[in-house]
TITIDO-677919 format. One record per residue (C-alpha): x, y, z. Coordinates in Angstrom, 3 decimals. Each point is the difference from the previous one (the first is absolute). Layout:
// TITIDO-677919
PT         x         y         z
PT         X         Y         Z
...
***
This chain:
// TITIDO-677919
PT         x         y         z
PT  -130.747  -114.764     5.087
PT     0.448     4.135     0.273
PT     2.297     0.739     3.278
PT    -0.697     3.169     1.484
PT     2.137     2.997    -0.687
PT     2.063     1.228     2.670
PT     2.466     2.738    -0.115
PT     2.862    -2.504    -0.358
PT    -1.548    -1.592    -2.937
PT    -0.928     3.063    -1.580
PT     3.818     1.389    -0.145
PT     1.185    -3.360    -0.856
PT    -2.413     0.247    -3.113
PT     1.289     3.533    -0.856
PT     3.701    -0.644     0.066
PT    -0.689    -3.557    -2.339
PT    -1.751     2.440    -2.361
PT     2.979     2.148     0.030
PT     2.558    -2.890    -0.510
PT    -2.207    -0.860    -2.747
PT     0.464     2.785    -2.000
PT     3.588     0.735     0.794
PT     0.207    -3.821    -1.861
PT    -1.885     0.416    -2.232
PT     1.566     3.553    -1.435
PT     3.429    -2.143     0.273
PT    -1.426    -2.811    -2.550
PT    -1.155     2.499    -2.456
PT     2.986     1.512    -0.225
PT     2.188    -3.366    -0.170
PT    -3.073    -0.995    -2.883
PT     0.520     3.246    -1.916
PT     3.935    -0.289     0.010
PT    -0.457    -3.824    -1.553
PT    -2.704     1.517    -2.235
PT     2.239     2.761    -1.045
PT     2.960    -2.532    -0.612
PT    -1.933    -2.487    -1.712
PT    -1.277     2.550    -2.362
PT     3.768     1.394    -0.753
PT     1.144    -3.699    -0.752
PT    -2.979    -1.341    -1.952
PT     0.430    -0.728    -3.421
PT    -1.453     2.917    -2.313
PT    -1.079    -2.769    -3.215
PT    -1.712    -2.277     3.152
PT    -1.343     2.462     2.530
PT    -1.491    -1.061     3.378
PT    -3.433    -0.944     0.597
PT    -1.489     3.175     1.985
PT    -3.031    -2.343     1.051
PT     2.085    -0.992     3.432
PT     1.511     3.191     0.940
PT    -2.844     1.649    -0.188
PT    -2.335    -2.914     2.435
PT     3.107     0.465     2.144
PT    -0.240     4.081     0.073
PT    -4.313    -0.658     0.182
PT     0.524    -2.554     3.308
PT     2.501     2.891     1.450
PT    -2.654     2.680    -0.437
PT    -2.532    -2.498     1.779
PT     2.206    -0.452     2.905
PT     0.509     3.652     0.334
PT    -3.683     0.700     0.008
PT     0.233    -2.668     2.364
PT     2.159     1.520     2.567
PT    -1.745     3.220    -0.159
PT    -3.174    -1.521     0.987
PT     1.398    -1.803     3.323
PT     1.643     3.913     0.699
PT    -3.691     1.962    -0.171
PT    -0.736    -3.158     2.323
PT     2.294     0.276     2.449
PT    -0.491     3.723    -0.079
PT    -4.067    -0.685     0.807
PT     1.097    -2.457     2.927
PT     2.757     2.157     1.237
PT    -3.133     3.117     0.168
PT    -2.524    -2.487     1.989
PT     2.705    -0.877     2.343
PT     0.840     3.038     0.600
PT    -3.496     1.236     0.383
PT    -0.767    -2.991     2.319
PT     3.017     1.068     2.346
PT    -1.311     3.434    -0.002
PT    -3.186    -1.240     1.387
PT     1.576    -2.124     3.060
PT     1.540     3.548     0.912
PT    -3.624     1.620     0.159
PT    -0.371    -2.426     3.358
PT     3.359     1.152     1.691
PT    -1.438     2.274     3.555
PT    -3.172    -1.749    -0.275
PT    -1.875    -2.638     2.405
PT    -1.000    -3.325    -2.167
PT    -1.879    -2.701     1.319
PT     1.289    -3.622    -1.983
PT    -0.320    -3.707    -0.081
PT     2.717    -1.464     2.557
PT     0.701    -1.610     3.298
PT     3.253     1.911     0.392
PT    -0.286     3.658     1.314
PT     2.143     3.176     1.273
PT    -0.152     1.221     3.621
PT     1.603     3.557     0.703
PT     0.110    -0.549     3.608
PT    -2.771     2.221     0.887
PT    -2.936     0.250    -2.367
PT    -3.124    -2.452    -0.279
PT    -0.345    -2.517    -2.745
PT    -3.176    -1.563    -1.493
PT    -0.464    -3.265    -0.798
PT    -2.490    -0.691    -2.242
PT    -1.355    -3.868    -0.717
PT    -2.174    -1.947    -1.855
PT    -1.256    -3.656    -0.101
PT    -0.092    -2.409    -2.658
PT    -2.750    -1.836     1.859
PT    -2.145    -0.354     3.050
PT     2.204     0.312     3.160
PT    -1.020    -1.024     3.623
PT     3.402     1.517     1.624
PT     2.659     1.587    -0.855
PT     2.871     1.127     1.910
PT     3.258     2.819    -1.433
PT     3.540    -0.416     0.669
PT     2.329     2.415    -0.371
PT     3.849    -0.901    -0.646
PT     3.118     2.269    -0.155
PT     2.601    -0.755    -2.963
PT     1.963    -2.270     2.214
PT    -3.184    -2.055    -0.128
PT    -0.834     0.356     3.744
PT    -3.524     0.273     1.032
PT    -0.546     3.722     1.347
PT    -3.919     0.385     0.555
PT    -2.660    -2.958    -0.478
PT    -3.934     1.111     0.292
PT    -3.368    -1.642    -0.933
PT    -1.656     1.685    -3.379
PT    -3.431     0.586    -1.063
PT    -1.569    -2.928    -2.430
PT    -2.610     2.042    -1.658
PT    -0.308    -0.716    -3.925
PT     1.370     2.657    -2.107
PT     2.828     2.671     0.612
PT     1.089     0.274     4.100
PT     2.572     2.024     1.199
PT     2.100    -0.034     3.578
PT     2.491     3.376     0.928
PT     3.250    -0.780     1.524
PT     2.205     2.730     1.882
PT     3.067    -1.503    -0.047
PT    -0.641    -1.532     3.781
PT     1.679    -3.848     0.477
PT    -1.923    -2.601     2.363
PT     2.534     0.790     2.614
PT    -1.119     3.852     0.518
PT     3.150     1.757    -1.729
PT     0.026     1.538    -4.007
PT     1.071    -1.520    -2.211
PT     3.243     1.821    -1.871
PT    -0.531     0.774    -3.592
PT     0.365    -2.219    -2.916
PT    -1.774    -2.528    -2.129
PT    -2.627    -2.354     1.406
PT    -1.977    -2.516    -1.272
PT    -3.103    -0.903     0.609
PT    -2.186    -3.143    -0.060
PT    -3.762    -1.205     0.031
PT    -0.635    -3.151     0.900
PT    -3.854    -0.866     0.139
PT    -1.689    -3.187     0.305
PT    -3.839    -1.469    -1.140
PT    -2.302    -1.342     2.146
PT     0.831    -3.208    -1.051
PT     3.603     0.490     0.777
PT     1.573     0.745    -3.517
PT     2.070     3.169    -0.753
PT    -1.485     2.922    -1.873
PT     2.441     2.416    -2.341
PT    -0.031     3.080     0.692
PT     1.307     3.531    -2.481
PT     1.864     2.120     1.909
PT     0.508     3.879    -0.393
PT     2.673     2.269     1.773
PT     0.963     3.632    -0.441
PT     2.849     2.068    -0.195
PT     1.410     3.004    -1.283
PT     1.955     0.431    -3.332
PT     3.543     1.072     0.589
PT     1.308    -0.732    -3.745
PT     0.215    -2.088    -2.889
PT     2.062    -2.499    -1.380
PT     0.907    -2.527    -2.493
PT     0.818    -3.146     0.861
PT     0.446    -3.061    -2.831
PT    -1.406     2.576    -2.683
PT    -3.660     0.237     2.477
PT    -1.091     2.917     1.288
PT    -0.298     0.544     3.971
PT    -1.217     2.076     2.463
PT     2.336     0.630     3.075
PT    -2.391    -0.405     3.362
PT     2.178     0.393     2.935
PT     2.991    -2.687    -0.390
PT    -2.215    -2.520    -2.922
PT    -0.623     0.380    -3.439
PT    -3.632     0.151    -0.900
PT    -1.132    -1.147    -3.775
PT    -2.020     2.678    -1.029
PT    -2.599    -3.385    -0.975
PT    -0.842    -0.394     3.474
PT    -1.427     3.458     1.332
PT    -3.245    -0.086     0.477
PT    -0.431     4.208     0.323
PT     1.616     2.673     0.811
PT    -0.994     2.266     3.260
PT    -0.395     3.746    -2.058
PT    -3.348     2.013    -1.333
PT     2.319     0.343    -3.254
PT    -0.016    -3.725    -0.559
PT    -2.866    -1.902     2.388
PT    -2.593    -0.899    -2.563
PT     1.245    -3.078    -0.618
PT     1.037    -1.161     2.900
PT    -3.237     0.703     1.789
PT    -1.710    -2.075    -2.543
PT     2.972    -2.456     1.013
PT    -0.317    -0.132     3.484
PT    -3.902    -0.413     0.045
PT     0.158    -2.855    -2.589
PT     2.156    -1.722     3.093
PT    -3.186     0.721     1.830
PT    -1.982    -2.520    -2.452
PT     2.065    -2.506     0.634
PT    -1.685    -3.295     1.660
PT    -3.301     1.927    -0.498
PT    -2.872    -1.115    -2.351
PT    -0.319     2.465    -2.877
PT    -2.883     0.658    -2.609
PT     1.448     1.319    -3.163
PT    -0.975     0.956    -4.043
PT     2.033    -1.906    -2.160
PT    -0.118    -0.954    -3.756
PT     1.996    -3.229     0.901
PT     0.287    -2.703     2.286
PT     1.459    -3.496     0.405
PT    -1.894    -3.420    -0.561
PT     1.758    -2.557     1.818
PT    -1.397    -2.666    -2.246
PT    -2.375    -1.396     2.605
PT    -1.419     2.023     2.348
PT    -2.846     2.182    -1.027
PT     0.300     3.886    -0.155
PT    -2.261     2.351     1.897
PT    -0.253     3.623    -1.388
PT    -2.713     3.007     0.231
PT    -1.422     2.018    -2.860
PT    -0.694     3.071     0.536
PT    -2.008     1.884    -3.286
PT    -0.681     3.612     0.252
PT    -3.689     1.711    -0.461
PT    -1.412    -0.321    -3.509
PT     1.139    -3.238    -1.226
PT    -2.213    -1.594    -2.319
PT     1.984    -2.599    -1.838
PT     3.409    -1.594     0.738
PT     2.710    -2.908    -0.647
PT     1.838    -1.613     2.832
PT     2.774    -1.934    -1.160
PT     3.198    -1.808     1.301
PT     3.227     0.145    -2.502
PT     3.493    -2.010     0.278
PT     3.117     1.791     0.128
PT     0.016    -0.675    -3.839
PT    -2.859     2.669    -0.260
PT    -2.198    -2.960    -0.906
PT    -3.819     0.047     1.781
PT    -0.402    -3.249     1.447
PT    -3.172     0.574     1.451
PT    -3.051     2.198    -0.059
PT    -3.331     1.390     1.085
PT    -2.132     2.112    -1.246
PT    -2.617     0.083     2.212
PT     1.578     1.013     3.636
PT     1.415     3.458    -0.617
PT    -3.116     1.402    -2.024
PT    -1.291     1.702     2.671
PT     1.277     2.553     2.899
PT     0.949    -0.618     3.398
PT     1.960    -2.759     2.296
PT     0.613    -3.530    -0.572
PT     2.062    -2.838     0.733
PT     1.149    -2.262    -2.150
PT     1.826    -3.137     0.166
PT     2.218    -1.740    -2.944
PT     0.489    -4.214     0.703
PT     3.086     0.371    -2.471
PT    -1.960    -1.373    -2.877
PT    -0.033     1.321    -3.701
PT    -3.170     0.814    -1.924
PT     0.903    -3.162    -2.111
PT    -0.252    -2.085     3.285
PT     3.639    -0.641    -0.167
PT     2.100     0.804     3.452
PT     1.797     2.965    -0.277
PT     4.564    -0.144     1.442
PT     1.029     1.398     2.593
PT     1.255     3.459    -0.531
PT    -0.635     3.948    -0.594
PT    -3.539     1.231    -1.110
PT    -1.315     2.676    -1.208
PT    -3.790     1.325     0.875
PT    -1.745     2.411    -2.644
PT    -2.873     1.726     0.392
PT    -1.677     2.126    -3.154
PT    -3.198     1.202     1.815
PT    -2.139     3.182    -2.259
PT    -3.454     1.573     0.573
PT    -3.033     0.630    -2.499
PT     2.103     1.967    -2.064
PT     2.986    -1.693    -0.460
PT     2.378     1.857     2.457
PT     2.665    -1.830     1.873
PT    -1.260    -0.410     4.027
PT     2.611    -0.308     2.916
PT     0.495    -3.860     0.591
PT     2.480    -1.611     2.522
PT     0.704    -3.189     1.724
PT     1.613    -0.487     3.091
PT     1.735    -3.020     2.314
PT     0.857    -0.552     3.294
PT     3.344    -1.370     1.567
PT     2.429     0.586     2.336
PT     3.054     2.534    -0.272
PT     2.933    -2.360    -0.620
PT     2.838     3.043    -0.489
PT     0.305     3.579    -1.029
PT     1.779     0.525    -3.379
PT     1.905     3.123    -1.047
PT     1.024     0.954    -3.724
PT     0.983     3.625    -0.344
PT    -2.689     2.055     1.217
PT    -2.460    -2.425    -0.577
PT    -1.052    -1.991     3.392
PT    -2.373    -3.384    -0.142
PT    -0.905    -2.990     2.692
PT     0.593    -3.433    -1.234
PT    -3.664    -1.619     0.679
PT    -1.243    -3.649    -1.481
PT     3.636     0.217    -1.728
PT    -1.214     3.128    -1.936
PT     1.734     3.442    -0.031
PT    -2.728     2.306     1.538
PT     0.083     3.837    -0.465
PT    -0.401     2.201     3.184
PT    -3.062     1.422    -1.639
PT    -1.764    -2.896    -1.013
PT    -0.301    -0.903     3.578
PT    -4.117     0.218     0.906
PT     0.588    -1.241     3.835
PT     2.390    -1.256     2.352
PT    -1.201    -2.051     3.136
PT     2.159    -1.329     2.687
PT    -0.332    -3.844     0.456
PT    -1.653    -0.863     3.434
PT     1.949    -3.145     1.557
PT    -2.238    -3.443     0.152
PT    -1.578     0.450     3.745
PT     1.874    -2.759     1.704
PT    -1.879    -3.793     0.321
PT    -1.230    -0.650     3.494
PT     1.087    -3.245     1.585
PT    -2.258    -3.134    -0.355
***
């Protein structure tokens, strides 16, 4: 198992590295003093074997290499640490917008909570508690799928303002048949420094420590990009989603609905169905000769007849006209946006348990609630 470097770790590394040398310099030179003795004492009609010595003096020289190699390493890690400290300080002055139920209030300003369900909600309702764990402001929220949002000025139940500090906040939302629904919350606050605690990096919002994991975007021109893309993938949440994708998940029994879509000038092409071996399980030659729409349902099974596992699957589409040239084929799915997934700059949805690109998405349509069943 690889443990995660932290700034402790790293320095611990670097001064073993050091010790390491200092003892080993100190062996070669107690070796080379025995050596040296050995030598002046041996007898000169029955000299010493040099076959030992000289393995000993080979195994120093590999332990010295050795050492020199875990230096240039702690060197690299001691640079990316660095460089990854450097970057928490780009946020300090700046507004961020992260993953939390705990958030700063100066006393006077407005704070936006943003929220998101992990399923179909009939009511919700937002409390608001002070760090004491007293309840300061209770409303009813919104239960529309995909990202919501309330604005609270600091104004308690009882009329007065609340005084400045950390609050937490908390979602509860129930079904229509009664059962709780998770909700992802998202808070916002501005960066007034950076710290290290337990060898992690964190960003100082008001009186908490932030891990820089858990912001969602950052409110400047400089640095929005991704955080737009962020904050309207919270918006696809709960929502039923049509997307292009190269893979999607079989889950061994029900049968998978997709739509091929084959660009003007097709004349021939192979539609075929591979394992996450890269192995084509199944295949037809016949369905994606031609342009245009179609759907297309797999029933799991292999071309040998065989039922295919549950698991990842890979569609492939090699589509050419008259003259051979490769023609723009695609397939696309439909599900429902489970979560949005961040790595870097790069920002997906989680849909049908498959990472989905922002721009693979074709169409996004909200879910219209099951009109309710009049009374017999």
């Amino acid at each position: 198992m690889v443990s995660d470097v932290t700034f402790q770790s790293a320095a611990a590394g670097a001064q073993q590295t050091n010790t390491s040398t200092v003892r080993l310099a100190e062996d070669f030179d107690d070796f080379l003093v025995l050596l040296t003795t050995q030598l002046q004492n041996q007898d000169p009609l029955s000299p010493m074997d040099t076959t030992e010595f000289t393995n000993q003096l080979v195994a120093f020289a590999g332990v010295e290499q050795q050492i020199n190699t875990n230096q240039k390493l702690d060197d690299l890690v001691a640079l990316e640490l660095s460089g990854a400290f450097s970057t928490a300080l780009g946020y300090v002055g700046l507004n961020i917008n992260y993953i939390s139920n705990e958030f700063a209030y100066d006393g006077s300003s407005t704070n936006r909570i943003a929220y998101a369900f992990d399923g179909e909600a009939a009511s919700s309702k937002i409390s608001i508690y002070n760090e004491a764990g007293d309840l300061v402001y209770q409303t009813t929220g919104t239960t529309s799928p995909g990202s919501n949002e309330f604005f609270w000025d600091g104004t308690m139940t009882n009329g007065l303002k609340a005084p400045a500090g950390t609050y937490d906040v908390k979602i509860d939302a129930l079904s229509s048949n009664g059962t709780g629904v998770e909700s992802t919350v998202v808070v916002s606050g501005k960066v007034g420094g950076v710290e290290s605690q337990g060898g992690q990096i964190y960003l100082i919002v008001g009186k908490r420590a932030v891990n820089i994991g858990s912001i969602i975007n950052v409110n400047d021109d400089a640095n929005s990009k991704n955080g737009t893309a962020l904050t309207n993938g919270l918006n696809y949440i709960g929502k039923e989603i049509t997307y292009s994708s190269e893979q999607f998940k079989y889950d061994g029994a029900t049968p998978v609905q997709m739509t091929l879509d084959i660009a003007d000038g097709a004349n021939q092409g192979t539609f075929q169905i591979l394992n996450k071996q890269g192995q084509v399980i199944f295949e037809d030659k016949d369905i994606a000769d031609n342009s245009g729409t179609r759907g297309f349902i797999w029933n799991g099974y292999e071309t040998d007849g065989s039922k295919a596992a549950a698991g990842q699957y890979i569609v492939k589409l090699n589509v050419s006209d008259l003259d051979g040239e490769k023609i723009d084929a695609s397939a696309s799915f439909v599900g429902i946006g489970q979560s949005v997934l961040s790595s870097g700059s790069s920002v997906a949805i989680e849909v049908n348990d498959t990472s989905v690109p922002l721009n693979k998405i074709k169409q996004v349509k909200t879910i219209e609630p099951a009109p309710p069943e009049e009374a017999s």
